[in-house]
C-alpha positions as CSV (number, residue, x, y, z in Angstrom):
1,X,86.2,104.2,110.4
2,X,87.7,100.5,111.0
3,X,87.8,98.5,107.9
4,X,87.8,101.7,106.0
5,X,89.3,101.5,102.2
6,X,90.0,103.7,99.5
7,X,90.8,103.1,95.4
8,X,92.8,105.0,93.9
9,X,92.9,105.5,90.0
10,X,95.2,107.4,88.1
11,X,93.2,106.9,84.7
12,X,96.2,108.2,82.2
13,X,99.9,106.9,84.2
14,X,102.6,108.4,82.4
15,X,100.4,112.3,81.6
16,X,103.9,113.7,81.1
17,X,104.8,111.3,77.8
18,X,101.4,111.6,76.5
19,X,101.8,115.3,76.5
20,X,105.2,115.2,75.5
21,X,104.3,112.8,73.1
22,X,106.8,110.1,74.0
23,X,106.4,106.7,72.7
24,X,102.9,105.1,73.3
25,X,104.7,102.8,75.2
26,X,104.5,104.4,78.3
27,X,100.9,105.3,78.9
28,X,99.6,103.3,81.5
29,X,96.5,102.9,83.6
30,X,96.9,102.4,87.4
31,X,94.6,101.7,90.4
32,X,95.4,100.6,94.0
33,X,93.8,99.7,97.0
34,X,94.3,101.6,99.8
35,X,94.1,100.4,103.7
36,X,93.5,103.7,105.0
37,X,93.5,101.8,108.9
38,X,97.3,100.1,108.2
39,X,98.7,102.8,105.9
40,X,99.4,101.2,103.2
41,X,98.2,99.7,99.4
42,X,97.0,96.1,99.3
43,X,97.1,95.9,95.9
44,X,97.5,97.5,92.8
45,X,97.2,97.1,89.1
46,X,98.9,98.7,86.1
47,X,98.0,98.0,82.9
48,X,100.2,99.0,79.5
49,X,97.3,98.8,77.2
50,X,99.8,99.3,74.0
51,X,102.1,96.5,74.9
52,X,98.8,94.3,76.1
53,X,100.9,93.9,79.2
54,X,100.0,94.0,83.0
55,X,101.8,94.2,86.1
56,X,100.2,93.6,89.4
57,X,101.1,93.4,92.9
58,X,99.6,92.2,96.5
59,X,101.1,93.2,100.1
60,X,102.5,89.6,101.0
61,X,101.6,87.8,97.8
62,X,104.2,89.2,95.5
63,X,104.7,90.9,92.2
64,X,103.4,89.6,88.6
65,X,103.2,90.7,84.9
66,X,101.1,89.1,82.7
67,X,100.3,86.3,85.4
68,X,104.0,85.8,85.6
69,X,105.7,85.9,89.0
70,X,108.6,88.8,88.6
């Protein structure tokens, strides 16, 4: 289907440290956009809820964290 899109959402980033019970840290949340017609993500978001710290991304526009360019 042209135009056609797909989120992903991986609602616990980082399973194995939570399990493992690595530092808190690491436990992240992460959802994307996928263009399923060009192959790729658009964006995508990642969010470090313990450190209050987000990193995002968009195809072309560049990387950020916090609203910082990176």
């Amino acid at each position: 289907i042209a135009g056609h899109r797909m989120w992903i959402v991986d609602p616990l980033d980082g399973t194995a440290s939570f399990l493992f019970r690595f530092p808190p840290q690491l436990v992240s949340v992460l959802v994307a956009l996928y263009d399923c017609d060009a192959k790729h993500v658009t964006v995508a978001v990642e969010v470090f809820p313990v450190q209050k710290r987000a990193l995002y991304a968009v195809r072309g526009g560049g990387s950020f964290c916090n609203g910082q360019r990176v």
